[in-house]
C-alpha positions as CSV (number, residue, x, y, z in Angstrom):
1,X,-22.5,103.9,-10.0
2,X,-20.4,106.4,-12.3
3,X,-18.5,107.3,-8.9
4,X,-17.7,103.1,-8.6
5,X,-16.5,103.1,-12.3
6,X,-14.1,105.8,-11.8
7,X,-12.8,104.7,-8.6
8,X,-12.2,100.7,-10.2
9,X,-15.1,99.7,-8.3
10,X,-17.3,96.3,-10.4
11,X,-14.2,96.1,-12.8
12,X,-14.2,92.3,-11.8
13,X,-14.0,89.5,-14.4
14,X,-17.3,87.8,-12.7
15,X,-18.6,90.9,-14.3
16,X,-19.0,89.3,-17.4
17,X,-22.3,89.2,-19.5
18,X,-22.6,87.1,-22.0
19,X,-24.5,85.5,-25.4
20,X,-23.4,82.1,-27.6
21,X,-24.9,80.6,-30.0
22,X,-24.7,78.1,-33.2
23,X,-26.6,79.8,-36.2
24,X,-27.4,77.9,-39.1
25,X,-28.7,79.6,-42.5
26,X,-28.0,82.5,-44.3
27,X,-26.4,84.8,-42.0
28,X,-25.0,88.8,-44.2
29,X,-21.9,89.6,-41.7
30,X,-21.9,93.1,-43.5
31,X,-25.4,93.7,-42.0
32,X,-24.3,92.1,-38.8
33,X,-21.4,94.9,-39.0
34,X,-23.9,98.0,-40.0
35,X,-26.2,96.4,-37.3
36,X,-23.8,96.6,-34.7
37,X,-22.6,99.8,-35.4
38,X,-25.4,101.4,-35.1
39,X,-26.2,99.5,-31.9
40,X,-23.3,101.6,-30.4
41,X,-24.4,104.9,-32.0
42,X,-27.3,104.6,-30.5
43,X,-26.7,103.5,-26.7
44,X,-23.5,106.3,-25.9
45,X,-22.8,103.5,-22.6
46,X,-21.3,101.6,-25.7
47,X,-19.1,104.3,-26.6
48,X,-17.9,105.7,-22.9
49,X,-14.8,104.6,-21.1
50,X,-13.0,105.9,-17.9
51,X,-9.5,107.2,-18.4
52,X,-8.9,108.1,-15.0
53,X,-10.3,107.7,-11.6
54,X,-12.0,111.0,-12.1
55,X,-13.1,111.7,-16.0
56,X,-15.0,110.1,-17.8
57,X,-14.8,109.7,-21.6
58,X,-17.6,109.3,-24.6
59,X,-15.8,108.6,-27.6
60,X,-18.3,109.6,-31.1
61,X,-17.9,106.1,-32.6
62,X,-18.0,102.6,-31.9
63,X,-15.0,100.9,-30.1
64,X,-15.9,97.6,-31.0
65,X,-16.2,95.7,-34.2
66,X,-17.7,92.3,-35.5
67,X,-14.6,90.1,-35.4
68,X,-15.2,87.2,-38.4
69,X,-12.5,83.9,-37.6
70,X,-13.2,81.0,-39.1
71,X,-12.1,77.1,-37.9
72,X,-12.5,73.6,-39.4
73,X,-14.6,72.0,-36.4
74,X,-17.2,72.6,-33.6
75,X,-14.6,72.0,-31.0
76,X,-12.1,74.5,-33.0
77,X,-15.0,76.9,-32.9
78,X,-15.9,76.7,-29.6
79,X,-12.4,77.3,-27.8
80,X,-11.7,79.9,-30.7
81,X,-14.7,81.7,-29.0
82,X,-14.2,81.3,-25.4
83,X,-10.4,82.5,-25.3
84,X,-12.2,85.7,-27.5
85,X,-15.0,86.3,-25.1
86,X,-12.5,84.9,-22.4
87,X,-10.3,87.9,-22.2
88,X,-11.3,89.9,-19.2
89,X,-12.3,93.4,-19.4
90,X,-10.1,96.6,-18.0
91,X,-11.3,99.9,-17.0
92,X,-8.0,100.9,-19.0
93,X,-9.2,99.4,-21.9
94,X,-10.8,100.5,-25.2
95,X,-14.5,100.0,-23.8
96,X,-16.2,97.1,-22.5
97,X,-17.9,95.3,-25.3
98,X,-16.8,92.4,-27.1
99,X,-18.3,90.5,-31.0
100,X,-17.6,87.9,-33.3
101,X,-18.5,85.0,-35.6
102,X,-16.8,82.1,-36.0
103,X,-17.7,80.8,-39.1
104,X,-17.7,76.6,-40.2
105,X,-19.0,76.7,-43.3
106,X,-21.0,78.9,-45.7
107,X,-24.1,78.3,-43.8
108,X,-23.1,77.8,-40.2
109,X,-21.6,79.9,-37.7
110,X,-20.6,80.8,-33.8
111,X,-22.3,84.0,-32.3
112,X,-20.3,85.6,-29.8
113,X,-21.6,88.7,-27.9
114,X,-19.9,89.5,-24.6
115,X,-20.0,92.9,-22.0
116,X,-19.0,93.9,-19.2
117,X,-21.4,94.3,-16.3
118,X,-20.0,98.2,-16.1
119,X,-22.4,98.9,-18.5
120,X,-25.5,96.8,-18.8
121,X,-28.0,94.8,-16.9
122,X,-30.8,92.5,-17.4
123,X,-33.3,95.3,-19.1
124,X,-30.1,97.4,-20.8
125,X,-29.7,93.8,-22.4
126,X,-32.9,93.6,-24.1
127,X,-32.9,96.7,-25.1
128,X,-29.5,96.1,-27.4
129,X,-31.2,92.7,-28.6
130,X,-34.0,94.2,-29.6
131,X,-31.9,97.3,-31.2
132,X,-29.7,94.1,-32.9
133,X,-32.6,92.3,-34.7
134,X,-34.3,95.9,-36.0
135,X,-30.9,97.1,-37.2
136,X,-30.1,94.1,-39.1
137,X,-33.2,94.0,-41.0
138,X,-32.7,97.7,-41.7
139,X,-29.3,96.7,-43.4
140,X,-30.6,93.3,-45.0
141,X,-33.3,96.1,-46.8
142,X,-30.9,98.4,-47.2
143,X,-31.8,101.3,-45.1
144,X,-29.3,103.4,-43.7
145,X,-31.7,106.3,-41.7
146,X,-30.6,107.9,-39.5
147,X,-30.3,106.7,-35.3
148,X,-32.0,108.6,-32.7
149,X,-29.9,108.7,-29.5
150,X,-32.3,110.2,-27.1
151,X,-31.8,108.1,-24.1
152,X,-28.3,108.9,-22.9
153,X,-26.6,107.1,-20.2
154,X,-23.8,110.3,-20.1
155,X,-26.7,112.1,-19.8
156,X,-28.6,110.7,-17.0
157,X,-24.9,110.2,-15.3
158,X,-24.2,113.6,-14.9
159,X,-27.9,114.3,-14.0
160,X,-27.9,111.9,-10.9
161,X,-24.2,113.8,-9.8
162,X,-26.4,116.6,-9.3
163,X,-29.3,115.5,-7.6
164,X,-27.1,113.6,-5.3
165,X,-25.3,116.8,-4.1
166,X,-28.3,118.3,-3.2
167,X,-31.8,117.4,-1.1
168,X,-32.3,114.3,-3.4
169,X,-28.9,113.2,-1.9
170,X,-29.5,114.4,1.6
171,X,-33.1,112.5,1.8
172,X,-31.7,109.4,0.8
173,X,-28.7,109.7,2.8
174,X,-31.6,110.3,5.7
175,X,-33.5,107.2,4.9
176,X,-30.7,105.1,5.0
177,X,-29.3,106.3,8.0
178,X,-32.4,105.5,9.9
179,X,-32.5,102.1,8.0
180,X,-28.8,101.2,9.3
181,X,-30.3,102.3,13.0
182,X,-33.1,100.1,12.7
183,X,-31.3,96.8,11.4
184,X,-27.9,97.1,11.5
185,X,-25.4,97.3,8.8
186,X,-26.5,95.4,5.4
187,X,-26.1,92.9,4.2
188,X,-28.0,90.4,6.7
189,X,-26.5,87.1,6.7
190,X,-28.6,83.9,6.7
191,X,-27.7,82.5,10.4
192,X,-28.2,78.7,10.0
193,X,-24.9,77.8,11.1
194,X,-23.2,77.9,7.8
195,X,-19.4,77.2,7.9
196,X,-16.7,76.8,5.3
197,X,-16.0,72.7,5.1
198,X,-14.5,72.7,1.7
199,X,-13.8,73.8,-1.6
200,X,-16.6,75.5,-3.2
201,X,-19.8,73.3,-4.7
202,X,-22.1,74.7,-6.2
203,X,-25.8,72.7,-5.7
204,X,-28.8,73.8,-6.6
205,X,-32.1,72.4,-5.0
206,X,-35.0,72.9,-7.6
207,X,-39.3,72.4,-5.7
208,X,-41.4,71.5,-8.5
209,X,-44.7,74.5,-7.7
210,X,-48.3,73.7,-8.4
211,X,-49.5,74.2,-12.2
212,X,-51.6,77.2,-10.9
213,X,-48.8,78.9,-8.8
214,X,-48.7,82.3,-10.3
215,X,-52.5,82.3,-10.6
216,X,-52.3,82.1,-6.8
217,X,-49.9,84.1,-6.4
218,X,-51.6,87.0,-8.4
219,X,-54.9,86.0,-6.2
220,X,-53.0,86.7,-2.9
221,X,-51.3,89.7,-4.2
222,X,-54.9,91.1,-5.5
223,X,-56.6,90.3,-2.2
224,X,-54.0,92.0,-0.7
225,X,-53.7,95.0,-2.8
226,X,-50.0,94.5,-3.2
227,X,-47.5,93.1,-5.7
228,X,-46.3,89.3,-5.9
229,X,-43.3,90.3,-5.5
230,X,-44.2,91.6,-2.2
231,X,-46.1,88.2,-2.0
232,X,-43.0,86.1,-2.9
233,X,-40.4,87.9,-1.1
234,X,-42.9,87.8,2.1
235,X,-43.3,84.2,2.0
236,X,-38.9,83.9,1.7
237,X,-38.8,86.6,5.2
238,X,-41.3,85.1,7.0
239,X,-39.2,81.2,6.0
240,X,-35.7,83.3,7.4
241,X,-37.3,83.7,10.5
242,X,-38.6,80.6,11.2
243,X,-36.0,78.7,9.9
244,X,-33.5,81.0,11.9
245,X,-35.3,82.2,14.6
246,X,-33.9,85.8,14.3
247,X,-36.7,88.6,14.1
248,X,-34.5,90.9,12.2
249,X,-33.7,88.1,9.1
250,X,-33.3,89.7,6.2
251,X,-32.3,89.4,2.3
252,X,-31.0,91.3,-0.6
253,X,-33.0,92.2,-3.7
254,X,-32.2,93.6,-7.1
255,X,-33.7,96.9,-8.0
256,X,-33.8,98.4,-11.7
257,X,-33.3,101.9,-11.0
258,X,-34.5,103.8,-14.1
259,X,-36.5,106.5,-12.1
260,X,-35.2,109.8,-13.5
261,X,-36.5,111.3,-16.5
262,X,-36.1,109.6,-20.3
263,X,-34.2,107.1,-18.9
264,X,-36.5,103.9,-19.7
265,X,-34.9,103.0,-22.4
266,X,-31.2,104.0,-21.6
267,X,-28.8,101.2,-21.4
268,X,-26.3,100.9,-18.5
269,X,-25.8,99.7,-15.6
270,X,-29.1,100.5,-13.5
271,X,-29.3,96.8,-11.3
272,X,-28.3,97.6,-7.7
273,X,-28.6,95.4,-4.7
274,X,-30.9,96.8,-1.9
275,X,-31.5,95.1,1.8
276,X,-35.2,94.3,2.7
277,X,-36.4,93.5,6.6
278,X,-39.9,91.6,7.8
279,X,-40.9,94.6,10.7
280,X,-40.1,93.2,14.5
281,X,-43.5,92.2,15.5
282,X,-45.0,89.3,14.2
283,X,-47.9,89.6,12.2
284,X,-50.6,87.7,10.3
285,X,-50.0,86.8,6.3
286,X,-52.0,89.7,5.0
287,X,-50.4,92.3,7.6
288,X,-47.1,91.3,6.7
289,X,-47.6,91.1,2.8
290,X,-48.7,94.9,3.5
291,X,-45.4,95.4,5.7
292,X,-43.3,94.4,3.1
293,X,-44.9,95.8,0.5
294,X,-44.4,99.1,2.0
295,X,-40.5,98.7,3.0
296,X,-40.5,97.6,-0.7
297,X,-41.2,100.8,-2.1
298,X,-39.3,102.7,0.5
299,X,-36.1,100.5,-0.1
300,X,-37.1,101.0,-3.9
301,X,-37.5,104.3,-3.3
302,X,-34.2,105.4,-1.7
303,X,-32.3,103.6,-3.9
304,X,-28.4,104.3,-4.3
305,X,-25.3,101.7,-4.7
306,X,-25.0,101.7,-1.1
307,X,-21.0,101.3,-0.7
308,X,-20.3,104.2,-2.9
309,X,-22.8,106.0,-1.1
310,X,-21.6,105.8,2.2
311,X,-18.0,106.3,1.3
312,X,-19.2,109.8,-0.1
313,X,-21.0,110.4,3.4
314,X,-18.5,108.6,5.4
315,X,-21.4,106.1,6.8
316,X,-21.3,102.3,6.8
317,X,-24.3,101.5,4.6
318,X,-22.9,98.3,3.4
319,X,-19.5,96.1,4.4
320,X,-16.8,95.8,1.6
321,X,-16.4,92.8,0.6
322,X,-19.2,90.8,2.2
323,X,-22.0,89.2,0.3
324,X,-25.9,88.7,1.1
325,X,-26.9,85.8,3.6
326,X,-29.8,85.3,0.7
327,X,-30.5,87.0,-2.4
328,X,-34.6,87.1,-3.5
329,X,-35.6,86.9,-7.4
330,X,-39.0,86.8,-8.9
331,X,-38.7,85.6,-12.1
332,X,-42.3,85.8,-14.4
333,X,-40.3,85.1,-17.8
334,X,-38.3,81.9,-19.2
335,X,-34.7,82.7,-19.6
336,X,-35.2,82.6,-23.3
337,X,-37.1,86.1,-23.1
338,X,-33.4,87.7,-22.8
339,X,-31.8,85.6,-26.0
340,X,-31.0,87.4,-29.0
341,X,-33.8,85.7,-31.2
342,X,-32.3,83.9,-34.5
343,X,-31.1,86.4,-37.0
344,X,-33.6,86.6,-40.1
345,X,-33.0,84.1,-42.2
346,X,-31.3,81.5,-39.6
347,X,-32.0,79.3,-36.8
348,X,-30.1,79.4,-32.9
349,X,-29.1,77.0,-31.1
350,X,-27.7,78.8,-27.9
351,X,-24.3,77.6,-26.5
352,X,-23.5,77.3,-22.3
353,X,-19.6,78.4,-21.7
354,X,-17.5,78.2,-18.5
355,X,-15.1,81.5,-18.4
356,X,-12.3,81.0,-15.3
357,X,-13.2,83.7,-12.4
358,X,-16.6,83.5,-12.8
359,X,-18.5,85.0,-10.1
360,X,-19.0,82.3,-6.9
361,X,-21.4,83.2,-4.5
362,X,-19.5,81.6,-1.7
363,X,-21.7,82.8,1.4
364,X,-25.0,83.4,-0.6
365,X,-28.1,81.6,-1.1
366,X,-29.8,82.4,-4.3
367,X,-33.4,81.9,-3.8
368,X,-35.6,82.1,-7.5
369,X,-39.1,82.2,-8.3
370,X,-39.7,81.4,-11.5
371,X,-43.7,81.7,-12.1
372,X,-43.8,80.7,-15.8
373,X,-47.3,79.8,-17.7
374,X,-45.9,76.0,-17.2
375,X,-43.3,74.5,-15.4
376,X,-43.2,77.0,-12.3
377,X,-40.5,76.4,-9.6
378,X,-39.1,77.5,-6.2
379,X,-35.3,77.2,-7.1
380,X,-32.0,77.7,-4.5
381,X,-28.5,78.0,-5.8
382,X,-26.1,78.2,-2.8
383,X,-22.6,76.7,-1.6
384,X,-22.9,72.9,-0.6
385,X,-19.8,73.5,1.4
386,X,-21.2,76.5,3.3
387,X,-25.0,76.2,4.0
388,X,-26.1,73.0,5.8
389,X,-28.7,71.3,2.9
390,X,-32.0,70.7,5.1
391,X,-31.4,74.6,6.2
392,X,-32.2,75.3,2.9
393,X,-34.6,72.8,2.4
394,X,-36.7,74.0,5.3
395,X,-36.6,77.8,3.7
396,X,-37.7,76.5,0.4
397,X,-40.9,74.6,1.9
398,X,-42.0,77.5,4.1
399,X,-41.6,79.6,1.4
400,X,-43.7,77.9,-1.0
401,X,-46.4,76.8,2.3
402,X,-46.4,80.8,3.0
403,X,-46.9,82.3,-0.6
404,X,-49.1,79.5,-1.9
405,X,-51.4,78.4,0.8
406,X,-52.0,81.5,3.2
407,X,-54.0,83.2,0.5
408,X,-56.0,80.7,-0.5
């Protein structure tokens, strides 16, 4: 990943992460200030830019600061923040973070947090929202102790340099090699007869699940000895192949990669994209829950950003430039698990905004589980003008017959 940051790889607007909302109450912008400050002390990823396309560069304090603009109405507040946040980030620039408050009145205000993908993920994410609320107490009680940096992203960079140099390296390069032999080069594409008939449109088809879907899930995966994600994603392969007919269907996962030592609470960019593969013989729904489970933790495993890694080894682990036939999520949390709660003292009421470039996943089907206590669903995000609808349609209901039913 460090290697792809130097090199200008990810420094893409679609990059962008982002957090709005409307606060209302009693909200101390000096202890949002301190707060923030220290939130960049803390978490060095914060502080580290690239100043070529081979160093590196930690700066020892923040490079950001809590901008405070004020405006007369909503509407004034709302573009103020989006051409803020709206500015996209450069590798050339002074860091990749981005904070302010828009304030329209003495108790209400715009929240505006943005960063760049380059350095953060979903879990690098909570861990700076979490830092957020803790530090702005501290400063609303007037501590200013000291901040324990223990988790650091330049150290864990430097520490996977070296192990990928050596047999770490060479075992993955291995794996991978023999995974490329077996199924081709990744990314698999999703072979329904998709074509480009237009301009992007974005659809999303949403399956209501049973109240008692992640109960059954967690019933299958039990029985099984195996993990619902390896139940989910099982039930998604085994709808590829029988909605394609292709043996060799496969999708794309995420994979949070904070194997190496002290490095579960680091923040940075630790989300890769890994391919996963239903074996070539067709087997019953425990066998293949097994099978998958098992590639699972291999893919898992082996790990690496595979384009920058086969650059380095000259092997074509992954095409430039060509996205995932289908991307697999299993989502056990509401979205609202990765706001920023309210600041003490005020109330949120969290704000959608549409940045230009935003990242279109023109030949990808996003396929999410999302096995909340109530409300569970089978959802598909996926270009209208691309993917034939029933196609997906068809995935979505052996998906849910496969995951839901076989284990009951």
């Amino acid at each position: 990943m460090e290697e792809a940051r130097l090199t200008g790889e990810f420094a893409d607007w679609h990059n962008l992460n982002y957090m709005v909302m409307w606060l209302t109450g009693d909200l101390d912008i000096a202890a949002l200030r301190d707060a923030w400050w220290r939130i960049c002390r803390r978490h060095d990823v914060l502080r580290r830019t690239y100043v070529s396309a081979d160093e590196a560069c930690t700066y020892d304090d923040a490079l950001s600061d809590v901008e405070l603009l004020t405006a007369e109405t909503d509407a004034e507040a709302i573009e103020l923040m989006r051409r803020f946040l709206g500015t996209p980030f450069s590798l050339d620039g002074p860091g990749f973070s981005r904070i302010a408050v828009v304030q329209r009145g003495d108790r209400r205000y715009l929240f505006g947090l943005a960063m760049d993908h380059i350095i953060n993920d979903v879990v690098s994410w909570k861990h700076i929202c979490a830092d957020f609320i803790d530090f702005y107490d501290r400063a609303l009680s007037g501590d200013a102790g000291g901040i324990r940096n223990e988790n650091r992203y330049q150290s864990f960079a430097s520490e996977q340099r070296r192990l990928f140099a050596g047999t770490w390296g060479k075992e993955r390069r291995d794996f991978w090699r023999s995974y490329v032999e077996e199924f081709e080069t990744y990314p698999p594409l999703f072979a329904v007869g998709a074509e480009h008939t237009g301009e992007y449109e974005r659809r999303v088809i949403t399956r209501e699940l049973p109240s008692d879907a992640r109960s059954r899930v967690q019933n299958f995966s039990r029985q099984s000895r195996v993990t619902p994600f390896a139940v989910v994603t099982s039930g998604v392969l085994t709808a590829m192949r029988e909605v394609t007919g292709d043996p060799l269907a496969g999708i794309s996962v995420n994979q949070h990669g904070r194997m190496l030592p002290r490095t579960a609470r680091t923040a940075g960019l630790f989300v890769q994209s890994v391919p996963l593969h239903l074996g070539r013989q067709s087997m019953g729904p425990s066998e293949t829950i097994q099978d998958v489970f098992l590639r699972t933790h291999d893919v898992f495993e082996y790990a690496l950003p595979l384009l920058v890694a086969g650059r380095s080894w000259d092997e074509s682990l992954m095409v430039p430039d060509k996205e995932p036939g289908l991307h697999v999520r299993l989502n056990e949390y509401p979205p609202s698990s990765e706001y920023l709660p309210p600041f003490t003292g005020t109330e949120a009421e969290y704000v959608e905004l549409q940045f230009p470039g935003q990242k279109r996943w023109l030949e990808t089907v996003v396929v999410m589980w999302n096995l909340f206590e109530t409300g569970p669903q089978l959802v598909a995000h996926y270009n209208q003008n691309y993917f034939p609808d029933r196609a997906v349609e068809q995935l979505l209901e052996a998906a849910e017959r496969f995951a839901l039913q076989a284990g009951c």
